[in-house]
Structure formats: structure tokens, C-alpha cells
C-alpha positions in Angstrom: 66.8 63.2 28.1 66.7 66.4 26.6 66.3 68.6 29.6 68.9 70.3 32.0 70.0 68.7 35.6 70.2 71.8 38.0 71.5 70.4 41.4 70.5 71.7 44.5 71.1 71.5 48.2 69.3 69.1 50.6 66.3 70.3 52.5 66.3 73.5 50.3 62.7 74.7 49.2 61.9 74.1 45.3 59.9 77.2 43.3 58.1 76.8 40.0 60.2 77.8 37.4 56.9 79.6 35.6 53.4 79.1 36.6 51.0 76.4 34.9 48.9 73.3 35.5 50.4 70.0 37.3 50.4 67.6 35.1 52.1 65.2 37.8 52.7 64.8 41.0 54.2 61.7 42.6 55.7 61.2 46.1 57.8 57.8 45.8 60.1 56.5 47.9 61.9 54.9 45.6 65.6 54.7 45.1 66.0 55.0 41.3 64.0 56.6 38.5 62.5 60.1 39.5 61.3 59.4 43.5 59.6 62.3 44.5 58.5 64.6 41.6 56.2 67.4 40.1 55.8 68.3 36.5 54.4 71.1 35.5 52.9 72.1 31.8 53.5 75.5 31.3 51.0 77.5 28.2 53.7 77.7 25.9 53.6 73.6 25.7 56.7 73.2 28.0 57.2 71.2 30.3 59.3 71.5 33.8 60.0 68.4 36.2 61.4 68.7 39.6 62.7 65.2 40.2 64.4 63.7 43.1 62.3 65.8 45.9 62.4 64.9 50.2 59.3 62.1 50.5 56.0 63.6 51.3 57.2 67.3 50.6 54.6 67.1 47.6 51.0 68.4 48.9 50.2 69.5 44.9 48.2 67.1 43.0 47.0 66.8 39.0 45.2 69.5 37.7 46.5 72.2 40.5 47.5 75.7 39.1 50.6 76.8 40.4 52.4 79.7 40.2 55.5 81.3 39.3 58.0 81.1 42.4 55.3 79.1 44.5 56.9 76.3 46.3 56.2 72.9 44.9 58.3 70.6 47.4 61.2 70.0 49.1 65.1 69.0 47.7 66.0 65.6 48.4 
């Protein structure tokens, strides 16, 4: 991909990068792929994703407005 991996530490709360609109927002159990994510569509056209988040630490849903520095979920 063409975006940056930033790694964090377990159980550490994520914050939107910059506010926007949800665009996605997934809580998977699954081992491979993304899991657990949010991606948000900022109005410049960019796009953030928080991948790899705890299970069930995602309460946002499509269509939400979020933010700068709101929390989004949880590090897994």
C-alpha cells in the first residue's frame, strides 16, 4: 500500500488524525487482513485507516462525523 504503518502500544486509545466522515467501520475478529478498523474520509479527499484495533472497541459506524483527536477505538 501506499500509506504509513505507525505502531502503537496494546490497549492504548486511538485519536483521529483530522476530523471527517466514517467511511468504514468494521469490528472483525479476524486474524489476518485489517481485523478491527475505522477509515475515515477527511475534506481534502484523504483518507486515514486505523487497522488492527482491540475487538468491539469500535462504537463509530458509516456516515458518523468525527473529530480531530476524538477517540475512534482501541489498539490491538
Amino acid at each position: 500500500h501506499n500509506g504509513m504503518d505507525l505502531v502503537g502500544q496494546n490497549g492504548k486509545d486511538i485519536h483521529a488524525a483530522l476530523g471527517g466522515t466514517v467511511f468504514a467501520a468494521v469490528n472483525s475478529s479476524a486474524t489476518s487482513g485489517y481485523g478491527t478498523y475505522v477509515e475515515i474520509e477527511h475534506a481534502n479527499g484523504f483518507h486515514t485507516i486505523y487497522m488492527h484495533m482491540v475487538y468491539g472497541s469500535v462504537t463509530l459506524k458509516s456516515g458518523d462525523t468525527v473529530q480531530q483527536g476524538q477517540k475512534i477505538g482501541v489498539e490491538g
